[in-house]
Backbone bond lengths (Angstrom), bond angles and torsions (degrees), N, CA, C in turn:
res aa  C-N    CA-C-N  psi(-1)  N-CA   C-N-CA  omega(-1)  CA-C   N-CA-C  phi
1 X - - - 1.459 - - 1.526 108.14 -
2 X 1.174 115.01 135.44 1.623 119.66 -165.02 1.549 94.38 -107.91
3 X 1.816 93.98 139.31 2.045 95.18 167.50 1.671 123.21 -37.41
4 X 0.866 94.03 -18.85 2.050 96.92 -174.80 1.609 98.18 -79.41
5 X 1.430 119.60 -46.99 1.662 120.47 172.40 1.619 114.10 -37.02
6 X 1.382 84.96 -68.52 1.406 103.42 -157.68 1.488 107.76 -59.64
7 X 1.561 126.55 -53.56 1.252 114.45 142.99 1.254 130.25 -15.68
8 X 1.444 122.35 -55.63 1.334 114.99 -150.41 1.720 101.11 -93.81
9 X 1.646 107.13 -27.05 1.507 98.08 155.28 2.057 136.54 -56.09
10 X 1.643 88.78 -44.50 1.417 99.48 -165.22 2.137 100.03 -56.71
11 X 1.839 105.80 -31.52 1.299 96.04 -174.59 1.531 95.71 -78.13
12 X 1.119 140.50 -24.49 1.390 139.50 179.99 1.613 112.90 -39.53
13 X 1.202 113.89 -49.93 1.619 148.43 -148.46 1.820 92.34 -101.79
14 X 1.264 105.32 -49.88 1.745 84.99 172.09 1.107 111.25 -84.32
15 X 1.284 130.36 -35.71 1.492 112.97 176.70 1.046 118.82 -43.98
16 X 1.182 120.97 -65.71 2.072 133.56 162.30 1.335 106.66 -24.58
17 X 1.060 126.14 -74.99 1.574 132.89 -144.46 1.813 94.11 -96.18
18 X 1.032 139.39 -67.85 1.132 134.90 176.03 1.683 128.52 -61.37
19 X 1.384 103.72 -1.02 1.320 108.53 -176.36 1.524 139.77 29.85
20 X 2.038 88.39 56.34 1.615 111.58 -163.75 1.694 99.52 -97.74
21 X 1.119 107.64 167.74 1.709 99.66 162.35 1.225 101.17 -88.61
22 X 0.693 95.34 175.90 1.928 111.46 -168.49 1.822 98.47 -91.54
23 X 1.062 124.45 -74.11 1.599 132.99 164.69 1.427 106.52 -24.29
24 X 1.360 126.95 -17.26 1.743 119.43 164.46 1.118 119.24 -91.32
25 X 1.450 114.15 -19.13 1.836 116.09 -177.96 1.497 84.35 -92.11
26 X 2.066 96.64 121.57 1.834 109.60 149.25 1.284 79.89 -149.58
27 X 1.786 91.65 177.09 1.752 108.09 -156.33 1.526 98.20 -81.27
28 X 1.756 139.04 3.70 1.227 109.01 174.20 1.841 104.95 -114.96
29 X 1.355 111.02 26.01 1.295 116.49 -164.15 1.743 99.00 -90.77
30 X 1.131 120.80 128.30 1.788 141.53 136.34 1.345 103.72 10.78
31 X 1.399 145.14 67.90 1.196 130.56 -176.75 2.103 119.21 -59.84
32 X 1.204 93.06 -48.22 1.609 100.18 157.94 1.595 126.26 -62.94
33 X 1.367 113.11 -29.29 1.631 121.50 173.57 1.815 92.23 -87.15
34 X 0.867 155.87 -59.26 0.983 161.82 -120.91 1.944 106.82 -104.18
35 X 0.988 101.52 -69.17 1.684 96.11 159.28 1.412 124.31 -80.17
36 X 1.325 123.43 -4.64 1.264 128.29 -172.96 1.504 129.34 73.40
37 X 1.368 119.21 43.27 1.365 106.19 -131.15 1.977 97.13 -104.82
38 X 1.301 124.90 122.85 1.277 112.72 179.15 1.611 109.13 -96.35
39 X 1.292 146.24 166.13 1.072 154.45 -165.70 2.123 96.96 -48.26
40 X 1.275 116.56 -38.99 1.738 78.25 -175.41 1.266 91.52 -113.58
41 X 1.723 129.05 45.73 1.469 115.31 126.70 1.583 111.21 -83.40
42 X 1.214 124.76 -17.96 1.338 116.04 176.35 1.436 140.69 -71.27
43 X 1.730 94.85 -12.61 1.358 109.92 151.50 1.306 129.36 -80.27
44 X 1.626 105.93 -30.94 1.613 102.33 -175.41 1.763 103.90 -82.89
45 X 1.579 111.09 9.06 1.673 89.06 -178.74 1.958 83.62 -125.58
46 X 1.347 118.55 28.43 1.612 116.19 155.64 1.423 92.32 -76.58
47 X 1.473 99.46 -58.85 1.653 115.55 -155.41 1.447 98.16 -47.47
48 X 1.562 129.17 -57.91 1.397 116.31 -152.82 1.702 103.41 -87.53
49 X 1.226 118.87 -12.59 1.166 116.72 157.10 1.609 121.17 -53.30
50 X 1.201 100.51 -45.05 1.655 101.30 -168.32 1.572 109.40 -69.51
51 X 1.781 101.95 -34.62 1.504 92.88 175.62 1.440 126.41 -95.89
52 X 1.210 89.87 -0.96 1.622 90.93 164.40 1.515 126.15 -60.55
53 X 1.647 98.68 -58.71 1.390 120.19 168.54 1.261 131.41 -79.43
54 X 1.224 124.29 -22.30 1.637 148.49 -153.94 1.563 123.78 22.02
55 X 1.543 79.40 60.51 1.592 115.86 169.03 1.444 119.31 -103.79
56 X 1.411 112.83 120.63 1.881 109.61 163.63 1.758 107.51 -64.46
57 X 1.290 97.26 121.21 1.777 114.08 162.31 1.449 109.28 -103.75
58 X 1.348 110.39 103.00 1.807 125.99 145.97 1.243 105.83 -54.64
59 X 1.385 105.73 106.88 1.224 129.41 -171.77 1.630 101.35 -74.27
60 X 1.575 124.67 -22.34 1.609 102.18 -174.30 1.840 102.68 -70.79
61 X 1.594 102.03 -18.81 1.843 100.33 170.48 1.205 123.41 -41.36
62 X 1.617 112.53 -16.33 1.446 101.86 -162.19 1.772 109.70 -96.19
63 X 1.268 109.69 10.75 1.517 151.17 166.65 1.938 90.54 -47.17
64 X 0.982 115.90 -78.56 1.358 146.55 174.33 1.841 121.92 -39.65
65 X 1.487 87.54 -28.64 2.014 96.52 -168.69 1.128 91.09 -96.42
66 X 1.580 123.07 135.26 1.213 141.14 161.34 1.492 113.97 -127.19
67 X 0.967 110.59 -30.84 1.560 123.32 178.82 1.637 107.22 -115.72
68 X 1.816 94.47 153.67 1.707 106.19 155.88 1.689 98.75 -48.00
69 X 1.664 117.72 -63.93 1.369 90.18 -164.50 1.442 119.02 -75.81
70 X 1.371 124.64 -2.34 1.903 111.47 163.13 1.900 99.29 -61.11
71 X 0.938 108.31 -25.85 1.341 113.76 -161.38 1.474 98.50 -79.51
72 X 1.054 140.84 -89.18 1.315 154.93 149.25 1.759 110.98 8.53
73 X 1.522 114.62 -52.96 1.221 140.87 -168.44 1.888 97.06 -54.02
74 X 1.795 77.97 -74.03 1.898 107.42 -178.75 1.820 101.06 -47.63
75 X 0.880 142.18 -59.59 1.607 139.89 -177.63 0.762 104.60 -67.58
76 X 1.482 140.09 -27.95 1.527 116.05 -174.21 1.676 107.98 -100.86
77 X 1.297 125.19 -5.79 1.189 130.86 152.26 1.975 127.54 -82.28
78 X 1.243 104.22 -21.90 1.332 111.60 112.40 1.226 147.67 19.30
79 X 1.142 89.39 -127.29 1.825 129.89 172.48 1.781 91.27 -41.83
80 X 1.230 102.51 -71.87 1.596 125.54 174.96 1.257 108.80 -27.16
81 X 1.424 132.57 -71.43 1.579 135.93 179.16 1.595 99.22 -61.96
82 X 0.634 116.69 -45.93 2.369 111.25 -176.67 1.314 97.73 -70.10
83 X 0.840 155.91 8.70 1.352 140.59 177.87 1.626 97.49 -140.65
84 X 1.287 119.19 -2.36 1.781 119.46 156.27 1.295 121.51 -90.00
85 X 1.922 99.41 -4.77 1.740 84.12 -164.94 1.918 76.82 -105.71
């Protein structure tokens, strides 16, 4: 799966589930301002992360995401280590 996929899924998956427009997700946008997300949306977008990808997310990582692209970055490095081991 190439960075352009995985991108183009992860906005797939918020559009759906977060019920964003799509034209608001870019890689330097507010990911918490931007989907709106209060502490137990941040579980329900571990969860669909994990099954999207079927990756474990350490949730104190999300310490770190400020952006689609921290976001984007973190999954596709990721994606990257599960398919190295």
């Amino acid at each position: 799966m190439t960075s352009e996929e995985i991108i183009t899924r992860i906005n797939d998956f918020l559009v759906e589930e977060f019920e964003v427009e799509r034209s608001l997700i870019s890689p330097a946008a507010n990911l918490r301002e931007t989907l709106q997300l209060d502490s137990l949306d941040y579980v329900d977008l571990v969860v669909v992360i994990e099954s999207n990808f079927g990756i474990k997310i350490i949730p104190n990582d999300f310490a770190t995401i400020f952006t689609f692209q921290d976001l984007y970055d973190y999954i596709i490095r990721k994606v990257g280590e599960k398919m190295a081991s």
